[in-house]
N, CA, C, O and CB atoms as a CASP TS submission, in Angstrom:
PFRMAT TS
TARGET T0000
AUTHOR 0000-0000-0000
METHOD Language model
MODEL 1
PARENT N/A
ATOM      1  N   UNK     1      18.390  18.719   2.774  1.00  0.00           N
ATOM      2  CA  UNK     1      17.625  18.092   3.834  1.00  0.00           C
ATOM      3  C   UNK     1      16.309  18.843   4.018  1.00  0.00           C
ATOM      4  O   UNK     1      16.290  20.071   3.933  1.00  0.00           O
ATOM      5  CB  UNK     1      18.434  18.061   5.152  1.00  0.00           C
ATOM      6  N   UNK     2      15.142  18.088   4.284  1.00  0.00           N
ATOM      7  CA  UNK     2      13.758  18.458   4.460  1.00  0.00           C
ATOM      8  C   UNK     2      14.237  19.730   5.742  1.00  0.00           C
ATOM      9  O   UNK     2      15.299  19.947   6.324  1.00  0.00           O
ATOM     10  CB  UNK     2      12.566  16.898   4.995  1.00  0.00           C
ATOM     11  N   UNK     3      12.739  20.440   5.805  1.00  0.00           N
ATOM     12  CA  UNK     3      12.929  21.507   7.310  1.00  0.00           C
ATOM     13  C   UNK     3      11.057  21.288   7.451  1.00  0.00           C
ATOM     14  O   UNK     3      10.095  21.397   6.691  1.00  0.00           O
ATOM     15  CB  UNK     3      13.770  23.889   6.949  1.00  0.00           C
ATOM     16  N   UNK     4      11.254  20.985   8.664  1.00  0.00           N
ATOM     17  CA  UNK     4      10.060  21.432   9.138  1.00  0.00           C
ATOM     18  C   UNK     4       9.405  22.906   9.938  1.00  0.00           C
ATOM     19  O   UNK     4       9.835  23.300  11.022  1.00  0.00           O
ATOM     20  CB  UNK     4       9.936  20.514   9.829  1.00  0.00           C
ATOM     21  N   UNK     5       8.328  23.578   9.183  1.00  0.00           N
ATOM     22  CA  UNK     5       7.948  24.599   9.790  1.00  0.00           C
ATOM     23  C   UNK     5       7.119  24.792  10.786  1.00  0.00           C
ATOM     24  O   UNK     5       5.987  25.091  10.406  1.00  0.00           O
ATOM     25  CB  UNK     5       7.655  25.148   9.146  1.00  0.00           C
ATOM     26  N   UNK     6       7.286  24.722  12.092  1.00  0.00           N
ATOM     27  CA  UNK     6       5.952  24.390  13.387  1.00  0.00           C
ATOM     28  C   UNK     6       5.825  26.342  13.381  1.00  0.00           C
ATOM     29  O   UNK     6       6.544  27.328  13.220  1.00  0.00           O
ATOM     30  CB  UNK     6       6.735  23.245  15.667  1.00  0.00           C
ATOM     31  N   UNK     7       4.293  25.950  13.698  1.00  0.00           N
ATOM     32  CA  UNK     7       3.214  27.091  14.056  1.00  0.00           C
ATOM     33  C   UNK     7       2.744  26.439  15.126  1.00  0.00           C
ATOM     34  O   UNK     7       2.329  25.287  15.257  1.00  0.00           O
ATOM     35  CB  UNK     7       2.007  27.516  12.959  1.00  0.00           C
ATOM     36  N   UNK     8       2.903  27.605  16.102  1.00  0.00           N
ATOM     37  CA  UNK     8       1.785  27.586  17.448  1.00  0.00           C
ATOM     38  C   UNK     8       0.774  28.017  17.030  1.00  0.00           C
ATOM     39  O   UNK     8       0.767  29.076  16.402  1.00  0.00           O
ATOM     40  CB  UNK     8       2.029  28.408  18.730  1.00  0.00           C
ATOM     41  N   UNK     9      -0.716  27.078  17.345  1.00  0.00           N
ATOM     42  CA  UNK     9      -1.814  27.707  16.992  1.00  0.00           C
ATOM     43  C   UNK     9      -3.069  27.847  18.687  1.00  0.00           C
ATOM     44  O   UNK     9      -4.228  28.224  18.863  1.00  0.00           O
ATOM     45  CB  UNK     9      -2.411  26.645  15.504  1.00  0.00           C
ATOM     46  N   UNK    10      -1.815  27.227  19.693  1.00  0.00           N
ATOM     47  CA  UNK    10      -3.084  26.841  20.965  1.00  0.00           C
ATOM     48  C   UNK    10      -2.219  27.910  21.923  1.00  0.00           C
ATOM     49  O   UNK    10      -1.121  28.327  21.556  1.00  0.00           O
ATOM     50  CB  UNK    10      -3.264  24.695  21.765  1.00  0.00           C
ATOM     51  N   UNK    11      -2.826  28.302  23.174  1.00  0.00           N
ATOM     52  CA  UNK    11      -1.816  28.650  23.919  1.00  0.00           C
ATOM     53  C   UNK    11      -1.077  27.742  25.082  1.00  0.00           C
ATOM     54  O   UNK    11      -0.737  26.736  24.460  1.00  0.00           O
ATOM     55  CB  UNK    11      -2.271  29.703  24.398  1.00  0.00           C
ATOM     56  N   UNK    12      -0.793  27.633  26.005  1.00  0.00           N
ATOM     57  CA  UNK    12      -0.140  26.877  27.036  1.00  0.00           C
ATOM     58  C   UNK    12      -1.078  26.737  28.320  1.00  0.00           C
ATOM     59  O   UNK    12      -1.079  25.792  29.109  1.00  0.00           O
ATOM     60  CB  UNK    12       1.219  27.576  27.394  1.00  0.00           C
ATOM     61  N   UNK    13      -1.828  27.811  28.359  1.00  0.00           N
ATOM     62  CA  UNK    13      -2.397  28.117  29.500  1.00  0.00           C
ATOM     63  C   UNK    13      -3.383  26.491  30.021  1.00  0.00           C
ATOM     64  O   UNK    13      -4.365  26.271  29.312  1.00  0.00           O
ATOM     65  CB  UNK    13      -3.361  29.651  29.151  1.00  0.00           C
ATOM     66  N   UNK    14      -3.132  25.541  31.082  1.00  0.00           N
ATOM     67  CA  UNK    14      -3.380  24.834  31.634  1.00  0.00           C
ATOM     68  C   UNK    14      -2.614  23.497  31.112  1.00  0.00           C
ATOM     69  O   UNK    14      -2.901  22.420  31.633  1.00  0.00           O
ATOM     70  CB  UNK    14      -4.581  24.985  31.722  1.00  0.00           C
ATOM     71  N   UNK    15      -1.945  23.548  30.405  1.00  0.00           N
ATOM     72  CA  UNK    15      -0.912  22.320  29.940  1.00  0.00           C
ATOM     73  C   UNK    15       0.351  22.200  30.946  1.00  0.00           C
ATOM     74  O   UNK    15       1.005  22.977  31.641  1.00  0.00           O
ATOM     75  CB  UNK    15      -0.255  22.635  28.301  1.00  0.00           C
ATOM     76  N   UNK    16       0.349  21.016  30.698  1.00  0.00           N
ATOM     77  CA  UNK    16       1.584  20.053  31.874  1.00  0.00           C
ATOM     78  C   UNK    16       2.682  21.044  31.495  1.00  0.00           C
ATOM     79  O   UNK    16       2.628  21.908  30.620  1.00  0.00           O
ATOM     80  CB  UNK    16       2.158  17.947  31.417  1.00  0.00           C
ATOM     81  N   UNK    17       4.151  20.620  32.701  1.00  0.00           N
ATOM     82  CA  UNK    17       5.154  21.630  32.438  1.00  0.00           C
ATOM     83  C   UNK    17       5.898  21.193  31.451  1.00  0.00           C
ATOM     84  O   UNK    17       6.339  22.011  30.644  1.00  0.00           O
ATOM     85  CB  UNK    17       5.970  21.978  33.515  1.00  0.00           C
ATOM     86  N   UNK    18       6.116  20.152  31.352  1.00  0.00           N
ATOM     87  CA  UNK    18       6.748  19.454  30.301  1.00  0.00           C
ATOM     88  C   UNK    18       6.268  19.839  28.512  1.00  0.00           C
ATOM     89  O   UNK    18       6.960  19.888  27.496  1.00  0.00           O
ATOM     90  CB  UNK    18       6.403  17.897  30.724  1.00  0.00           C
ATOM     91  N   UNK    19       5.003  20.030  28.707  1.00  0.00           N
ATOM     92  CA  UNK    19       4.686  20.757  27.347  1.00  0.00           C
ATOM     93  C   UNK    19       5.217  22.084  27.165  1.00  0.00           C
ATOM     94  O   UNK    19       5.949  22.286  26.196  1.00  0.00           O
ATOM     95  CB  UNK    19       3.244  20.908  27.142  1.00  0.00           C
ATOM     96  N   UNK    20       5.016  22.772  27.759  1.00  0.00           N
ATOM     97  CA  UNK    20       5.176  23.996  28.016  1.00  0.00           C
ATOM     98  C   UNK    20       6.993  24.399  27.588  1.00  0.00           C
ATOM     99  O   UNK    20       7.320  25.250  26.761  1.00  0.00           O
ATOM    100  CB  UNK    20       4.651  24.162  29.653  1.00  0.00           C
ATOM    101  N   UNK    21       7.795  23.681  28.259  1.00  0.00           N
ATOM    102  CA  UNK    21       9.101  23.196  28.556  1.00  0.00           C
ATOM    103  C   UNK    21       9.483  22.898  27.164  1.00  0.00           C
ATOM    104  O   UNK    21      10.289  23.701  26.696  1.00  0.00           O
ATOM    105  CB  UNK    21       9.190  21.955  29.596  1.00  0.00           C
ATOM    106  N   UNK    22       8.950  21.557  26.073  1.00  0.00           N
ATOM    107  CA  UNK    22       8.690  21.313  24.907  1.00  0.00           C
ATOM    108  C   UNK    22       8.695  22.356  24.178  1.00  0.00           C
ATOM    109  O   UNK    22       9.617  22.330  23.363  1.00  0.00           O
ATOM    110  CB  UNK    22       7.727  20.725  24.796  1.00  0.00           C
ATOM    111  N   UNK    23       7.706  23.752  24.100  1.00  0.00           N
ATOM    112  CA  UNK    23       7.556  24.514  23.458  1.00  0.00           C
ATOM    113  C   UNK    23       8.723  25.427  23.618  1.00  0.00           C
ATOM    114  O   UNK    23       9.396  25.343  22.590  1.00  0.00           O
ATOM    115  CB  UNK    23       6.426  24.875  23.604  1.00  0.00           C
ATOM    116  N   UNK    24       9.302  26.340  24.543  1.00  0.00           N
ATOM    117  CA  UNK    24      10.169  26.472  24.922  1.00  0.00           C
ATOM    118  C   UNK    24      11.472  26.115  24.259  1.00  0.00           C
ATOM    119  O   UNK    24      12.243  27.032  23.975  1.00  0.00           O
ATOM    120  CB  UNK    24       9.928  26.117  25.776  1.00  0.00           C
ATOM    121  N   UNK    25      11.807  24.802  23.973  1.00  0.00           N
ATOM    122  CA  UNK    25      13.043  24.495  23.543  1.00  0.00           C
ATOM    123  C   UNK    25      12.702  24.532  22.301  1.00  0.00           C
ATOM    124  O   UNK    25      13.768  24.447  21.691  1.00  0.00           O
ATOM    125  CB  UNK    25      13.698  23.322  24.004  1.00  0.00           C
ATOM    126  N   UNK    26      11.584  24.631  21.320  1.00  0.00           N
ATOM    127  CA  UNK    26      11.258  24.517  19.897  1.00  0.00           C
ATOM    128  C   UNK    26      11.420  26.001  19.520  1.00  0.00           C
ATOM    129  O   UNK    26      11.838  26.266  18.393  1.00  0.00           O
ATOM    130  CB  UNK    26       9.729  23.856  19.563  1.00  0.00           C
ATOM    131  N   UNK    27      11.105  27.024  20.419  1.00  0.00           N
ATOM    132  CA  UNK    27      11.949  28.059  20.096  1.00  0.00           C
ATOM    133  C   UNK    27       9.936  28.775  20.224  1.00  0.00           C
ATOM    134  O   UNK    27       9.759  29.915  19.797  1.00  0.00           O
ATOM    135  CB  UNK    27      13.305  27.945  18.277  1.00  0.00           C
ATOM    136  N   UNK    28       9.153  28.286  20.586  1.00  0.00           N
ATOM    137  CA  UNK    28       7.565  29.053  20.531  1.00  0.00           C
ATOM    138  C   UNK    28       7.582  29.398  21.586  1.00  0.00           C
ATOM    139  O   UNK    28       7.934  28.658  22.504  1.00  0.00           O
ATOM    140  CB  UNK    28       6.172  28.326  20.256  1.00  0.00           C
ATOM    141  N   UNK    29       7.038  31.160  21.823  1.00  0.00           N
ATOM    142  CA  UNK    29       7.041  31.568  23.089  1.00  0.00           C
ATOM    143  C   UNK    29       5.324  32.069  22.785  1.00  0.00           C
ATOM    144  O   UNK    29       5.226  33.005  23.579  1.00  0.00           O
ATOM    145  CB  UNK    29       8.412  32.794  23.563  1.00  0.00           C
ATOM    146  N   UNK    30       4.675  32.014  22.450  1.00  0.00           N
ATOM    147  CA  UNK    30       3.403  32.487  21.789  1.00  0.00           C
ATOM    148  C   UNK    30       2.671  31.993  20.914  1.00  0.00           C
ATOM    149  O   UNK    30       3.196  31.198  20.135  1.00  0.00           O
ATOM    150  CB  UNK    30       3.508  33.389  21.319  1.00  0.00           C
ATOM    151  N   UNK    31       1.028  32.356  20.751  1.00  0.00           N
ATOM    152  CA  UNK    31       0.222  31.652  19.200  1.00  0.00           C
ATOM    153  C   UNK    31       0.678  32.333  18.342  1.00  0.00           C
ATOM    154  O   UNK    31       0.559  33.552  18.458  1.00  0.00           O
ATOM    155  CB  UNK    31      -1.450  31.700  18.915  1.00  0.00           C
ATOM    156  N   UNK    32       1.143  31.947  17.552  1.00  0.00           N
ATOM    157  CA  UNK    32       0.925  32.339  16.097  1.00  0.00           C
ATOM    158  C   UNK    32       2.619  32.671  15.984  1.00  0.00           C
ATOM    159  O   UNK    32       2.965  33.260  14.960  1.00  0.00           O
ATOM    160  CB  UNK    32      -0.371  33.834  15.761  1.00  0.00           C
ATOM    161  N   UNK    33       3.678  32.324  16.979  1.00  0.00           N
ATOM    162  CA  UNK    33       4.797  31.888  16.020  1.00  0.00           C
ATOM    163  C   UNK    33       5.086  31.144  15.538  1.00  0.00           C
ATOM    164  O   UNK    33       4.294  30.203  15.493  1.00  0.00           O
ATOM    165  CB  UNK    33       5.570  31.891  16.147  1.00  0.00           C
ATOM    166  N   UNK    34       6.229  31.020  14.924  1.00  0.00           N
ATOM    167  CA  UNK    34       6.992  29.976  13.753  1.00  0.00           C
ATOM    168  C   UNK    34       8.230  29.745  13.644  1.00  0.00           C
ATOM    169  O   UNK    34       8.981  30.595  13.167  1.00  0.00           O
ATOM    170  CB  UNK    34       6.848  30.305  12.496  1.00  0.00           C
ATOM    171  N   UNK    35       8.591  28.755  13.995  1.00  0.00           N
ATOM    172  CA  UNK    35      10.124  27.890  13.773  1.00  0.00           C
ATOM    173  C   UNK    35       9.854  27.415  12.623  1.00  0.00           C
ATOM    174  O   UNK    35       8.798  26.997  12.149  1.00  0.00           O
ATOM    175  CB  UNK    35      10.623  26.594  14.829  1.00  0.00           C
ATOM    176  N   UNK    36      11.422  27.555  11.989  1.00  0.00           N
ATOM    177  CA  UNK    36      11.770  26.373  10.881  1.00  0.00           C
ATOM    178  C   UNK    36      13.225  25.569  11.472  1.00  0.00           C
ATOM    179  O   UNK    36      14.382  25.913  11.716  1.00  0.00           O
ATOM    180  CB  UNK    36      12.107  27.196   9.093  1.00  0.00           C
ATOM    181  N   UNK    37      12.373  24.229  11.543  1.00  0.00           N
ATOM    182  CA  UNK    37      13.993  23.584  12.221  1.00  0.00           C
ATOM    183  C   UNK    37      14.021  22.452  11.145  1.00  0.00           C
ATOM    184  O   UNK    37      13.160  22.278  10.283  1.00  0.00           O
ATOM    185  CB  UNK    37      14.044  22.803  14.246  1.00  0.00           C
ATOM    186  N   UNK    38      15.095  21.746  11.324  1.00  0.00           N
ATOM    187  CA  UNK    38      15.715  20.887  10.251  1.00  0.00           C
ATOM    188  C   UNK    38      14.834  19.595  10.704  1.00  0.00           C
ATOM    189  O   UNK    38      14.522  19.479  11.889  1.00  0.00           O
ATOM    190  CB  UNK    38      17.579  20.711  10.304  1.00  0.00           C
ATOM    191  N   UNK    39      14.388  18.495   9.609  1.00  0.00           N
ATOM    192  CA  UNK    39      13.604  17.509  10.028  1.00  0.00           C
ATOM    193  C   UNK    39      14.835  16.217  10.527  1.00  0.00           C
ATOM    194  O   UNK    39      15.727  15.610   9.935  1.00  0.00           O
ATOM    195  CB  UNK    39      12.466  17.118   8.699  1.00  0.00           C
ATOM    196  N   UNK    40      14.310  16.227  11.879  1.00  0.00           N
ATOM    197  CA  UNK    40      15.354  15.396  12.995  1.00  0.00           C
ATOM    198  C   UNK    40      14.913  14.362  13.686  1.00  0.00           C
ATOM    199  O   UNK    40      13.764  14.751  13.894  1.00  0.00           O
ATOM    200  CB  UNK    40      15.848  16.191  14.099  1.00  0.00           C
ATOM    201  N   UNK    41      14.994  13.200  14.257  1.00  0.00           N
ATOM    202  CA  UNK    41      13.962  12.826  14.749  1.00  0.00           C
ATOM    203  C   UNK    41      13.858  13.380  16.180  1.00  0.00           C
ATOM    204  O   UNK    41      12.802  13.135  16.762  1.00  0.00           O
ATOM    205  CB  UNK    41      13.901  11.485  14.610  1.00  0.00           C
ATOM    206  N   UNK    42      14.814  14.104  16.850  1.00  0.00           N
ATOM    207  CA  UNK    42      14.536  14.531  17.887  1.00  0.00           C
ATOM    208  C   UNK    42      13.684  15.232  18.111  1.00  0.00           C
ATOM    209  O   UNK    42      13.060  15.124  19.166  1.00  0.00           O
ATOM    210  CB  UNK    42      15.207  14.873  18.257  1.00  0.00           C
ATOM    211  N   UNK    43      13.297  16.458  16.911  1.00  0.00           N
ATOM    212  CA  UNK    43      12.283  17.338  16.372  1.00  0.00           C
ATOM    213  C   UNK    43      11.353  17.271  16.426  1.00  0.00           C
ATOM    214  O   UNK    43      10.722  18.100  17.081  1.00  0.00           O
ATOM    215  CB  UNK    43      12.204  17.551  15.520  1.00  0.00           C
ATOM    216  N   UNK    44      10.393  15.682  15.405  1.00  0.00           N
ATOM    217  CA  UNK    44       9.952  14.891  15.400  1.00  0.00           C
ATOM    218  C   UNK    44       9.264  14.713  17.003  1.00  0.00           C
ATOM    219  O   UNK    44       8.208  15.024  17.553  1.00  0.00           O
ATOM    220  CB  UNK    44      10.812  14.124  14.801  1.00  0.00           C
ATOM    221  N   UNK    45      10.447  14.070  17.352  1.00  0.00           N
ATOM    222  CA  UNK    45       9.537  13.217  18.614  1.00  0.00           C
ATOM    223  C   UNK    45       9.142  15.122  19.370  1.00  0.00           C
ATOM    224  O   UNK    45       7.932  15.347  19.362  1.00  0.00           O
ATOM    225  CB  UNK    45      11.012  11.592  20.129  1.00  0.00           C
ATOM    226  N   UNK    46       9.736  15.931  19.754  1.00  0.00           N
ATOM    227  CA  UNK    46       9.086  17.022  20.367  1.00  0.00           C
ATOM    228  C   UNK    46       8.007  17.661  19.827  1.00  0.00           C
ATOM    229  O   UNK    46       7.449  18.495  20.540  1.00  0.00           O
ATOM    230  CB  UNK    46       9.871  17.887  20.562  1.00  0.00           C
ATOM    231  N   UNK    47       7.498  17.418  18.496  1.00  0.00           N
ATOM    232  CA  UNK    47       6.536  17.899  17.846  1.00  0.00           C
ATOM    233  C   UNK    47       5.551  17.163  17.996  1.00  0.00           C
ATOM    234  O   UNK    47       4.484  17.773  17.929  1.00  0.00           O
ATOM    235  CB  UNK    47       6.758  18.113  16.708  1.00  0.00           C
ATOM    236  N   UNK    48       5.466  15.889  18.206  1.00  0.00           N
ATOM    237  CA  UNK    48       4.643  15.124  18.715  1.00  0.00           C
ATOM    238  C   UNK    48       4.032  14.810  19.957  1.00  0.00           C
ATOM    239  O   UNK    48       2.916  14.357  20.212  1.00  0.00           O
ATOM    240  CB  UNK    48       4.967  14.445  18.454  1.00  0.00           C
ATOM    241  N   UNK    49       5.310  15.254  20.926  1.00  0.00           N
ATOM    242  CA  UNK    49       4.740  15.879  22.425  1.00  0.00           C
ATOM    243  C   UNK    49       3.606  16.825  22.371  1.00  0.00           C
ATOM    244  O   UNK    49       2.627  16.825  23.118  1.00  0.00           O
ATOM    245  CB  UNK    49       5.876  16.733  23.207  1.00  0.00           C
ATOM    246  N   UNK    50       3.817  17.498  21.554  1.00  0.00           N
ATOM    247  CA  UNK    50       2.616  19.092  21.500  1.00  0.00           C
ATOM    248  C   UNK    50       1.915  18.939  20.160  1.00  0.00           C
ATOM    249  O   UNK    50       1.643  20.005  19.608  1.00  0.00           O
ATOM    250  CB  UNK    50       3.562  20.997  21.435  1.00  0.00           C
ATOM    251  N   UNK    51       1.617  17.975  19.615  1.00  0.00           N
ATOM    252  CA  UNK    51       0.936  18.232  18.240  1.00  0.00           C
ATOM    253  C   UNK    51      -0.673  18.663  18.750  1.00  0.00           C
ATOM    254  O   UNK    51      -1.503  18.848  17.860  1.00  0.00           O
ATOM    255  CB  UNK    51       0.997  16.654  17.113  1.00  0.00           C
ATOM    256  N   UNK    52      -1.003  18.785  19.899  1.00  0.00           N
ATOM    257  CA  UNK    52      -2.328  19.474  19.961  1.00  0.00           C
ATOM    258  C   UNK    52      -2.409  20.775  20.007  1.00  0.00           C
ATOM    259  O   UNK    52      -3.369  21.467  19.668  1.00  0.00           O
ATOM    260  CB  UNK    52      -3.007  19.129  20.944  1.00  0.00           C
ATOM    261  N   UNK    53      -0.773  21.316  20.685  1.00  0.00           N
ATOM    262  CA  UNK    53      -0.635  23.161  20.358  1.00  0.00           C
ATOM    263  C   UNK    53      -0.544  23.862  18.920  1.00  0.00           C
ATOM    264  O   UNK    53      -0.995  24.968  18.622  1.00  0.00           O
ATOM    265  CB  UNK    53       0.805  23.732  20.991  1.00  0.00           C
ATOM    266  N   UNK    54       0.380  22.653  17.818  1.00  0.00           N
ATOM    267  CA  UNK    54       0.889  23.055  16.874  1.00  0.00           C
ATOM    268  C   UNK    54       0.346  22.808  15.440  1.00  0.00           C
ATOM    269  O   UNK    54      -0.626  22.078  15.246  1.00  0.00           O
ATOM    270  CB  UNK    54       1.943  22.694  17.059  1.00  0.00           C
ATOM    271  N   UNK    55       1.086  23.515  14.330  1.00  0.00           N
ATOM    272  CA  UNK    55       0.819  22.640  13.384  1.00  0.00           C
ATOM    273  C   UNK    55       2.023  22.528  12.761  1.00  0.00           C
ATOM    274  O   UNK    55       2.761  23.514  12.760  1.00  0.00           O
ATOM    275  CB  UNK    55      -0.240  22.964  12.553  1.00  0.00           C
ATOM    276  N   UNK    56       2.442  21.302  12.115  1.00  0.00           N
ATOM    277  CA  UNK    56       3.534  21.279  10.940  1.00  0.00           C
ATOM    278  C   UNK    56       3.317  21.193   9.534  1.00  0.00           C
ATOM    279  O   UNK    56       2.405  20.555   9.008  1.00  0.00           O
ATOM    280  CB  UNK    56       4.312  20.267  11.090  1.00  0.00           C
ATOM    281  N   UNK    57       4.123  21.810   8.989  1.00  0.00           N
ATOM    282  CA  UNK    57       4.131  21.789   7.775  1.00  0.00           C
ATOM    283  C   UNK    57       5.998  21.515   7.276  1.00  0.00           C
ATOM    284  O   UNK    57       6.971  21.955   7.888  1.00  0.00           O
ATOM    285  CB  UNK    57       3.315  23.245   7.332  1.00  0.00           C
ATOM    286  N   UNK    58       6.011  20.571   5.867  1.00  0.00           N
ATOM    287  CA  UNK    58       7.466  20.615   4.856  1.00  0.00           C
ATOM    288  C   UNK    58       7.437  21.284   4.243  1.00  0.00           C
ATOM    289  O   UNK    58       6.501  21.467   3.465  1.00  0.00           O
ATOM    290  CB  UNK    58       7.928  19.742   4.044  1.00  0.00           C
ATOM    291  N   UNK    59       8.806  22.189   4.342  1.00  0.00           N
ATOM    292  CA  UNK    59       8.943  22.850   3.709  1.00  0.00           C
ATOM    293  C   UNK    59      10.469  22.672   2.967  1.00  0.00           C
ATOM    294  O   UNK    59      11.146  21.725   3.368  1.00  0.00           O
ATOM    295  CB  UNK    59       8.548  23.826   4.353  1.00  0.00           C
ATOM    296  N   UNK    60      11.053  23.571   1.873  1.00  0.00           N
ATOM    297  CA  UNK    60      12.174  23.020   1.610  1.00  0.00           C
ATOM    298  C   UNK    60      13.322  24.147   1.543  1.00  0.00           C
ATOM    299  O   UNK    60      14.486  23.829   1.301  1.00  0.00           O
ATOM    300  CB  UNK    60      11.997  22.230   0.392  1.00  0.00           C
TER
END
């Protein structure tokens, strides 16, 4: 199964709580960490909540 690798590249500072909250459960507490989670669509849809903090990349 695919994995997706999210990088925080923004910080939080003035974003809704719910983003924040988003990041949080993706496992980013900071810029410049990195999750590798399994490609899910639950994943998916939370990565898309914050795709202005993050970046993704496939990895395998």
């Amino acid at each position: 199964m695919a994995r997706l690798k999210v990088t925080q590249k923004k910080g939080i500072v003035g974003e809704k709580h719910s983003a924040r909250e988003t990041l949080r459960t993706l496992g980013l507490k900071r810029i410049g960490d990195v999750v590798v989670k399994e490609d899910r669509p639950e994943i998916r849809g939370m990565v898309r909540t914050v795709r202005h903090l993050v970046v993704v990349e496939e990895v395998e």
